[in-house]
C-alpha positions in Angstrom: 104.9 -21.0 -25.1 104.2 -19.6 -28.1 103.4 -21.8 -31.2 104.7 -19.4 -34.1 104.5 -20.6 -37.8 107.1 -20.0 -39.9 106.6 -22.2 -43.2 103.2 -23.7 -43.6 102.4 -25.4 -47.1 98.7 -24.5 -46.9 96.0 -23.7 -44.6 94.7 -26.7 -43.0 98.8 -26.7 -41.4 98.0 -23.5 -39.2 97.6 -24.2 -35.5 94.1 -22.5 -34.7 95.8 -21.4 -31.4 99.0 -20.2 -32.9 100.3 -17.1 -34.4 102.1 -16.4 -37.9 104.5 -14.1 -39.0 103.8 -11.1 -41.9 105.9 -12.8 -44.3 104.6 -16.4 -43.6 100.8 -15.0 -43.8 101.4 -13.5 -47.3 103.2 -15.9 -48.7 100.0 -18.1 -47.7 97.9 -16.2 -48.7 99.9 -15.3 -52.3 100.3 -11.8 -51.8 103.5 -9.2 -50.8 103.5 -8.8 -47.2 103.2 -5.2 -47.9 99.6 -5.9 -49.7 98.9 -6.9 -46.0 99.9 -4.0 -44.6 98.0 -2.5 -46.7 94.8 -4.2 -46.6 95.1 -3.9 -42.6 95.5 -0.6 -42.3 91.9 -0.4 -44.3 90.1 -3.2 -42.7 90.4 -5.3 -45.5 92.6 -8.1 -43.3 92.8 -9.1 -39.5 95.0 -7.2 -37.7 98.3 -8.5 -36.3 99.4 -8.8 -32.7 102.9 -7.3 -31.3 104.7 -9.4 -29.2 108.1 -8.4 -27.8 108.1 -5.8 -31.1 107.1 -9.0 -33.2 103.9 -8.6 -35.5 102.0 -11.6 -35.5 99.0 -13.0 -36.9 96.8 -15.0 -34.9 96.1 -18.4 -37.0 92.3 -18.3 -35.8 91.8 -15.1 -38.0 93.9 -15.7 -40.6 92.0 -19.2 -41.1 88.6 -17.2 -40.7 89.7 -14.4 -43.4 90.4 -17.2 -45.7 87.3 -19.4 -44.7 85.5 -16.2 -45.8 87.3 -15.4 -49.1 86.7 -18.5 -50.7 82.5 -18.5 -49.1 82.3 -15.5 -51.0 84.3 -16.5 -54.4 82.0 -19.3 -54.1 78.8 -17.0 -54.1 77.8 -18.3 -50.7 
């Protein structure tokens, strides 16, 4: 069974084992889900999984890309 996340507040609401949809992940994150394409396509983000012809991210590297963003805005 797939545990898909659809509205999470923040973060720390993200099953490590779960996936997210393009829309939910930007939203999270604060940017267009089109930036996400984006940064993707570029190897700036993780990229997302297909399932059934559904792009999904995989919660354990979304919460690593953003474990890393804030390290680094922190100077660590």
């Amino acid at each position: 069974m797939l545990n898909i996340s659809n509205n999470p507040q923040n973060p720390s609401q993200l099953h490590p084992q779960g996936q997210t949809r393009i829309k939910t992940a930007a939203s999270l994150i604060g940017v267009h889900h089109q930036t996400l394409r984006r940064w993707w396509k570029v190897e700036k983000f993780p990229r997302p999984i297909d399932i059934n012809g559904i792009l999904l991210f995989r919660n354990a590297d979304l919460l690593s890309w953003i474990e890393r963003q804030h390290s680094a805005s922190k100077g660590v």
